[in-house]
N, C-alpha and C positions, 0 to 999 in steps of 0.2 A: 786749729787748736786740737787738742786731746780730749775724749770723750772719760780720761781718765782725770783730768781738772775740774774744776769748780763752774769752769766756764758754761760746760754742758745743762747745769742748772739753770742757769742766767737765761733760758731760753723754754717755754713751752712749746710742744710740738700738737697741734690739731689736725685731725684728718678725715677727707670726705673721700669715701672709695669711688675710684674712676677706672681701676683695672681689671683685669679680668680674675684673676681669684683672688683679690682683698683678704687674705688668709691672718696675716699683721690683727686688720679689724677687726675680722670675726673672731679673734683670741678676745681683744677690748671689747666685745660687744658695741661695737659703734654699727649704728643703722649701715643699713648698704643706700637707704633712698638720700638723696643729696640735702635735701633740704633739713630733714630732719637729723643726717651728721650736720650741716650745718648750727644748727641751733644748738650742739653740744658747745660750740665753741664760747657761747655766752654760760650755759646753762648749767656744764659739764663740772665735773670736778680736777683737780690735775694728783697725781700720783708720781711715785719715783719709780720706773723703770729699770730692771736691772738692762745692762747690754754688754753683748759677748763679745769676742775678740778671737779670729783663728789665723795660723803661720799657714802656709801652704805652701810649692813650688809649681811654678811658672816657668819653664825655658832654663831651670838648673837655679834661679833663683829663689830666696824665700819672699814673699809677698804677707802685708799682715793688712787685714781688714777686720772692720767692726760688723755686724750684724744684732738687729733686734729682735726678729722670730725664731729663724729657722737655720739650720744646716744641715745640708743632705751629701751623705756618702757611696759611692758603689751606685747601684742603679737609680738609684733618687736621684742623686747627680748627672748620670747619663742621661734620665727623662728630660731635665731641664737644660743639658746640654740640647739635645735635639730640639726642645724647643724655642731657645733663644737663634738656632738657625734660622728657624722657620722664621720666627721675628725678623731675623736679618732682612730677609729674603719677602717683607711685607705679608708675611702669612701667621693666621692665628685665629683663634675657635676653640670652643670645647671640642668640638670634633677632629682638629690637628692636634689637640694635646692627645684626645684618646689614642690616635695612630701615634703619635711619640711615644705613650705609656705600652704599645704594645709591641714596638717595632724594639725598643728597648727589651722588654721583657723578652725579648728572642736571642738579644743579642747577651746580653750582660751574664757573667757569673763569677760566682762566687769567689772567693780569696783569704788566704791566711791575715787573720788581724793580728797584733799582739793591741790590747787597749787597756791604757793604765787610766782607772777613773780615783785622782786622788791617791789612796797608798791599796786600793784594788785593782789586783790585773787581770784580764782577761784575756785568753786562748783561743781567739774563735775563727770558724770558718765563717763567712759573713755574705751575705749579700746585698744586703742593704741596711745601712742606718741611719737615725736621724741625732744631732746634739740641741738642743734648743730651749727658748724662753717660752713660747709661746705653745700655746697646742694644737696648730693646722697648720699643714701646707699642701701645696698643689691641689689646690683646688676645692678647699674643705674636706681634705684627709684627717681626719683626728691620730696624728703618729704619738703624740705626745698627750693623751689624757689627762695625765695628773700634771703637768706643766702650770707654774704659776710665776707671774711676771715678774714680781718684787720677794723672793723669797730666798735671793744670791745664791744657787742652785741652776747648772743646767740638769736638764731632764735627758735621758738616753735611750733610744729605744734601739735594740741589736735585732736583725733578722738575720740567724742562720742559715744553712745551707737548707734553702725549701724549693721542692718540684715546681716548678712553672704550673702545673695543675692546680696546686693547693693553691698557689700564689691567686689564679684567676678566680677559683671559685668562694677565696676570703675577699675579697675586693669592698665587697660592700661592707663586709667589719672594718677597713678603714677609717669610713664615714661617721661610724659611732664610738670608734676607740678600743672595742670588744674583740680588737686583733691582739692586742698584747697578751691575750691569756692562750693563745696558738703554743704548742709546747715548742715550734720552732724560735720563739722570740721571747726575750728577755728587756727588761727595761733597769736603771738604776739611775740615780742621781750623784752632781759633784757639782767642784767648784773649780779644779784644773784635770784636763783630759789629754795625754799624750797618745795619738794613734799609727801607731807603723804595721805597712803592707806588704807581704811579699812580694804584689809584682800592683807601681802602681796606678792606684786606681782616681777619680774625680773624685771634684765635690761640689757644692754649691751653697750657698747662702741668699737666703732672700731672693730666692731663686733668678740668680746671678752665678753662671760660672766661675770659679773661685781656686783655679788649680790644683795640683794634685798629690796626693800623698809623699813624705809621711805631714801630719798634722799636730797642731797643736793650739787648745779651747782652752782661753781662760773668761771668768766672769767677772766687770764690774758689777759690782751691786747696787742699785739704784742710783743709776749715774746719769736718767734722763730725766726730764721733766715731760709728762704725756698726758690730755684731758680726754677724760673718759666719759662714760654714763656716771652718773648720782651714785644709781643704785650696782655698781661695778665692786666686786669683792677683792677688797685689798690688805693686804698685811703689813702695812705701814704703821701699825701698831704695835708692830714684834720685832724687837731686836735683834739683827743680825748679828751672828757669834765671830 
């Protein structure tokens, strides 16, 4: 079925984190201990999830998948690229992500975008971006700060052309969000996002390899059904325009 049906309602979705960056939950604030995500599933409330939808190509094809947190562009993509090898290959740790995140950072750069968000275009040289619902990925990175699940809006964060230096020594603004005020980075929001590359580049979602430029983001609007925390802040009281 289509996530763009009715059917997707018909169904709630609950969730006990068992992987390694549960990035998804810690947007819903769902415990990481097992037990006590478990007792959301009695306890919990459910909400309407918006979820996104991106075009990509594969081998000259276009490919379309759905996605609920995250999608990562340019080195974000490459990070998870190298790390889903390692998976292949039985290997994983914080510590082979970190050597992904930095064997990437050596390798990856920059590239002409042109990125239309809605009837806004953008000109940029880019290194990395993120389109998304949620506000973490890879591993409790805050890319998306102001991100909110049900408010039919993806969030945008653009990384510019920035020195590998600056890049290592912001790192830890990641973790709290307080990188988007870096003058190399800009953030905005939409509802449909067309992105083409000079030469092209990856991507990923849900950090799932997802192939490669040009793209194309659209949003359902609260198109899942998901149990949260009680006390989980939600805008299901505002009407989408």
């Amino acid at each position: 079925f289509s996530c763009s049906s009715s059917d997707c309602k018909n169904v709630s979705i609950g969730m006990i984190p068992v992987g390694t960056g549960n990035d998804w939950c810690r947007s819903l604030k769902i415990p990481e201990n097992p037990a006590q995500a478990a007792s959301l599933l009695i306890k919990g409330k459910t909400i309407l999830h918006d979820v996104g939808t991106i075009t990509s190509t594969i081998d000259s094809e276009k490919i379309h998948r759905y996605f609920i947190n995250v999608a990562g562009i340019g080195f974000d993509a490459n990070v998870a690229h190298a790390v889903n090898v390692d998976k292949g290959n039985d290997k994983r740790g914080r510590i082979l992500y970190m050597k992904n995140l930095l064997g990437s950072l050596l390798k990856s750069k920059p590239s002409k975008y042109r990125i239309i968000v809605d009837d806004n275009v953008y000109d940029k040289n880019i290194f990395s971006m993120c389109v998304g619902i949620g506000k973490y990925n890879g591993g409790g990175m805050k890319q998306l700060p102001d991100a909110i699940v049900d408010d039919g809006l993806f969030d945008i964060t653009m990384i510019e052309n920035i020195s590998k230096f600056s890049i290592i020594i912001n790192i830890k603004n990641l973790f709290d969000g307080s990188f988007v005020n870096h003058h190399k980075v800009s953030v905005s929001k939409g509802k449909k996002i067309l992105i083409e590359t000079e030469v092209p580049v990856l991507s990923e979602t849900d950090g799932e390899s997802c192939g490669q430029s040009p793209f194309q983001f659209n949003i359902l609007p609260r198109a899942l059904k998901v149990i949260v925390p009680e006390n989980f802040e939600t805008n299901q009281n505002i009407e989408l325009s």
